[in-house]
N, C-alpha and C positions, 0 to 999 in steps of 0.2 A: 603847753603845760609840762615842764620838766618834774621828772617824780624821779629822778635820779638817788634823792637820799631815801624814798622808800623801799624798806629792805622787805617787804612780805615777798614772797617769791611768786614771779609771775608764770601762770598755770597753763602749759600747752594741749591742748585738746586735737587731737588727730581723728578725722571720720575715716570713717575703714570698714570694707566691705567682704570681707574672710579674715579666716583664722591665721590664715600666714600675713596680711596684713598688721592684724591686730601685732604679731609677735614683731613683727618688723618696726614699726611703730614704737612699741615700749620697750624693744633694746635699742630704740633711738631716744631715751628720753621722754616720749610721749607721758606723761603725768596723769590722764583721764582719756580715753578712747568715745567717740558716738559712733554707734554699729547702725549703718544701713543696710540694704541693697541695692542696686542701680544708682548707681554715685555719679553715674555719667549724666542721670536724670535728676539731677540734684539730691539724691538718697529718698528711699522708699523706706517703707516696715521690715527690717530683716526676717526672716525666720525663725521659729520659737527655738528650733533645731541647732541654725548656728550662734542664736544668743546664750544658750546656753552654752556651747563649748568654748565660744569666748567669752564670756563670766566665768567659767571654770579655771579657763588656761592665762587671761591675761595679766593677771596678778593686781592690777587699775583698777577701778572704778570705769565702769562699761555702761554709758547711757545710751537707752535703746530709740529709734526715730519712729516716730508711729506717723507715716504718712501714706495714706492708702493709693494714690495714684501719683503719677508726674502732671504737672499742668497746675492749674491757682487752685488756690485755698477755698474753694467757695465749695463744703459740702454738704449732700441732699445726706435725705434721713437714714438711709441702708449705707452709707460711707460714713456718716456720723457713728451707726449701729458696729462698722467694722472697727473704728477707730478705739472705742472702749473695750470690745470683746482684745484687740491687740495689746491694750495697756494690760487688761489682765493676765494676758499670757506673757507676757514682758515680764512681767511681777514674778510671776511664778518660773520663768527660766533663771531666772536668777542677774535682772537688768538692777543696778544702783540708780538711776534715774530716768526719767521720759524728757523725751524731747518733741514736739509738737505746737500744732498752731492751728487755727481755724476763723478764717473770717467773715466778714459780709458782704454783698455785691457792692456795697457803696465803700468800703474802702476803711471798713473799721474791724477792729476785734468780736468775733464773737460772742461776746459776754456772756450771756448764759449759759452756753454751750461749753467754753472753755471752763467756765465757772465748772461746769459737770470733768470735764476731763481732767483737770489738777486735783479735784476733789477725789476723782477715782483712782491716781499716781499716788496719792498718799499713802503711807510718811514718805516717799521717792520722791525727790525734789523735781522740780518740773522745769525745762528752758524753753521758752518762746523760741521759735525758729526766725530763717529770716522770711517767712511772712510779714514780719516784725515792719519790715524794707519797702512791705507793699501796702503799710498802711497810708492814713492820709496827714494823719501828723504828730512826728514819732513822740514829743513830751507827752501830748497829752495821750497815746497809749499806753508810754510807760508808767503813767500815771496809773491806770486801767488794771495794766500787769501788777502793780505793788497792792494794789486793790484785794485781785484775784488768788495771790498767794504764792505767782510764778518765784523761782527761784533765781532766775537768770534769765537774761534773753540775746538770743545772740545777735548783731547785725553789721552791715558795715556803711554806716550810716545813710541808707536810702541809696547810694548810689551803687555802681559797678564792685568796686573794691571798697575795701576798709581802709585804705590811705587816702582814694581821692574823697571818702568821707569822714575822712577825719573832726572835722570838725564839728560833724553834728552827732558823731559818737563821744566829741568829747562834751558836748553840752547833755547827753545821758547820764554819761559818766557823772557829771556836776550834778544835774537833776534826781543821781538815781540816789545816791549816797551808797549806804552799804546794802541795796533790796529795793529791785532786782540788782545781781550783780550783773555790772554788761559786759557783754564777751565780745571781740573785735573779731570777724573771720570776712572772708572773701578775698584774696589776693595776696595773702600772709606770706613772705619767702622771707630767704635769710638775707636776705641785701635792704628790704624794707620792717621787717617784724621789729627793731627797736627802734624806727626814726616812730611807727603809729604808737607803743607804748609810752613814748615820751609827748606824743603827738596829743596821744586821748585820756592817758592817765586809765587806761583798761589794767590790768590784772591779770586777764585769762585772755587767748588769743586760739583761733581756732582756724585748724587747714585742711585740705585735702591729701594733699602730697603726692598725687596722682603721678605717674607711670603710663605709658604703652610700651607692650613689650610683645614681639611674636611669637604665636601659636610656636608649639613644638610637635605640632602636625606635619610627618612628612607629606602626607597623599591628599591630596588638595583640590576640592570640586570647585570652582570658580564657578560664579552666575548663580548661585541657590541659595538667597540669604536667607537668613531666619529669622530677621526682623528689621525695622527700621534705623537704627540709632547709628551716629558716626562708625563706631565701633566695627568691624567688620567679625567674622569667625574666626579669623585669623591673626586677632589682635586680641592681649588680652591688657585687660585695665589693673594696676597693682599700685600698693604702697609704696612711694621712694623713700624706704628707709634712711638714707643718706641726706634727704632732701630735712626731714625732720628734725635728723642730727645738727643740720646748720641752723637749722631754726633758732634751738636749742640750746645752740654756741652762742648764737647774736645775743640772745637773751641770758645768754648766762652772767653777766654783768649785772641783770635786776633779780639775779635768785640767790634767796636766802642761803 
């Protein structure tokens, strides 16, 4: 699907998980930021504390992740009960949109349930995450979504990345028309972000742009983790500003 002569400008979304992120991010260009926490765990609910100081400082639009654990979408009633109390304090820090998902053990949306959570984001436009990825077949949820009210959903069409799924984000793309909008993310860099936007006819594209970088800890206790994840104490996870930049560049050929 070549969209070559379309001139709307295509929207990069950077997830980011601090404030020096956030800033790195939107003097790379970044156009809309999603604030998590643990990014390495596919982004959790940040804190009401640092959404508010990036909604203050980043000058974007800051949509907040309201996901109360790492692991599937399938939540009981006190994680459901977290998930709402979160969107309201998202509202109140000063988040421009939610981003969220919730499904059911058999592999569908859960409609009611989300029906309750987009309804409580209101007027804050709401993005389907990629749970989106784990459903069992994505037209007819995105059907579901345009139903529900969602604003956007992101995914990279069921599979690993958004390029080796190209092709079933571009049959969203076709299916969704203008609502939901669909957002291409999973494996976005600058050497691939414009073969997928010509690929799927997406609009908004959405990255990590993750970093390791080391501690600036000289005095160093070896053997004492403090939790499980790749990540060690001595490693810290950051925005590659630069990395967005190129993004940025690739795509600057389809921005208005």
């Amino acid at each position: 699907m070549d969209v070559a002569a379309n001139q709307r400008p295509v929207i990069v979304e950077v997830a980011v998980d601090s404030l020096a992120g956030a800033r790195a991010a939107v003097a790379a260009g970044a156009d809309r930021l999603e604030l998590c926490q643990s990014l390495g765990e596919g982004g959790l609910t940040p804190s009401p504390g640092l959404l508010e100081l990036v909604a203050r400082h980043a000058g974007v639009p800051v949509f907040a992740m309201i996901r109360p654990r790492a692991g599937d979408f399938l939540y009981d009633a006190d994680e459901f009960a977290t998930m709402a109390a979160d969107i309201r304090a998202a509202k109140a820090a000063g988040a421009a949109g939610i981003v969220g998902g919730i499904l059911t053990a058999d592999g569908h949306l859960d409609r009611d349930r989300l029906r309750e959570l987009i309804e409580l984001a209101a007027p804050l436009p709401f993005t389907c995450h990629r749970a989106f990825d784990l459903c069992v077949e994505p037209l007819a949820t995105l059907a579901t979504l345009r139903e529900l009210g969602a604003a956007r959903v992101l995914t990279s069409g069921q599979r690993r990345d958004a390029l080796t799924g190209a092709a079933t984000i571009a049959r969203c793309v076709q299916a969704a028309g203008d609502r939901p909008i669909v957002m291409a993310g999973a494996g976005i860099r600058d050497h691939n972000a414009a073969a997928i936007v010509t690929a799927t006819g997406v609009r908004e594209v959405h990255l990590g742009a993750a970093r390791v970088l080391p501690s600036a800890m000289r005095f160093r206790r070896d053997g004492v983790p403090m939790g499980s994840t790749p990540t060690g104490e001595f490693e810290l996870r950051t925005t590659d500003g630069a990395m967005v930049a190129r993004v940025v560049a690739a795509l600057s050929g389809r921005r208005a």
